[in-house]
N, C-alpha and C positions, 0 to 999 in steps of 0.2 A: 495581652496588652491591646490596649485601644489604639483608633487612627483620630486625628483631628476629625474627619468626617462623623464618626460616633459621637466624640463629646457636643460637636455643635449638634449634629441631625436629631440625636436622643434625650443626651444629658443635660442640654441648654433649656429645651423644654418640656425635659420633665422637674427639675430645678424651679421654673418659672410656671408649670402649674401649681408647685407646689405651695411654692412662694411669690403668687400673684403680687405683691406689695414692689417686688425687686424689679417688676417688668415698670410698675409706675414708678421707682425711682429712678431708672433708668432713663426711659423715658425718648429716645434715642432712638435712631438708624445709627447702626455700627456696621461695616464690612470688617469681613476677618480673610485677609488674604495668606493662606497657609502656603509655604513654597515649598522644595523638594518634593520626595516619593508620598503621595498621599495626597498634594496638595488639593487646591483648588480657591475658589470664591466663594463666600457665604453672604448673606445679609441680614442680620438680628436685628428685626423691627421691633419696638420696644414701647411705639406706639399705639400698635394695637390689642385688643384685648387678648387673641390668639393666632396661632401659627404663625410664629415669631420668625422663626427660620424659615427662608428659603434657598436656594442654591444658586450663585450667581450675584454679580452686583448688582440692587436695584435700589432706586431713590438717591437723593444727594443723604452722603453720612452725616454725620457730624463727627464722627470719627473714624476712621481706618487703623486695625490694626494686623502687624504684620509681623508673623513668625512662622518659622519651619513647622511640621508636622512632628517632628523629633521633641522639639522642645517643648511645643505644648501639652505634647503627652507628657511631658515633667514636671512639667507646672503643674497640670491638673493633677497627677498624682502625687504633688509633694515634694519630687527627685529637688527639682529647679526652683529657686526661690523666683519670684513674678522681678520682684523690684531688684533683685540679681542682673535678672535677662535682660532686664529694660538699660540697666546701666553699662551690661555687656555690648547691648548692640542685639541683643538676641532676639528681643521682643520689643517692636516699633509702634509709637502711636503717632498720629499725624490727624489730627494739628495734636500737641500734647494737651490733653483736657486731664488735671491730675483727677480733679473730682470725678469727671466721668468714667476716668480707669480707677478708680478706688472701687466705686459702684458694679463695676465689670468683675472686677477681683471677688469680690462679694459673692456674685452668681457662681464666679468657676469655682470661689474655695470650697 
């Protein structure tokens, strides 16, 4: 099983080499702040053509989003439905941009 750390550091952009179109729909700075065992800071720049990910917050986002490392391995795998979590409490976005977490949903499905 995966850690949040994998899906962003690997699966985010090999997903968005694959799928160049999704980094221009996107189009964004997203932080992904994973909390518990695993956690940590990321930054999915979605502005530029490459190396989307970095580690750490950098830039102003336009969106922050905010979930344990547990659940995102759920999500990404399928276990945890996205719009589940979100209405749990489980999966936070700030400020809530629905189109740009639709867009986001899109990369990780």
């Amino acid at each position: 099983m995966s850690n949040a750390q994998e899906i962003i550091e690997k699966d985010i952009p090999a997903a968005l080499q694959q799928k160049p179109e999704l980094a221009k729909d996107i189009n964004s700075v997203i932080h992904f702040n994973i909390t518990g065992d695993n956690g940590g800071t990321w930054t999915l720049d979605c502005t530029k053509s490459d190396n989307w990910v970095t580690k750490g917050a950098e830039g102003s986002p336009k969106m922050t989003v905010t979930v344990s490392n547990d659940d995102f391995v759920k999500i990404r795998a399928k276990q945890l439905n996205a719009q589940m979590a979100a209405m749990q409490g489980k999966l936070k976005f700030k400020p809530m941009d629905m189109g740009l977490a639709m867009k986001l949903a899109k990369l990780l499905g």
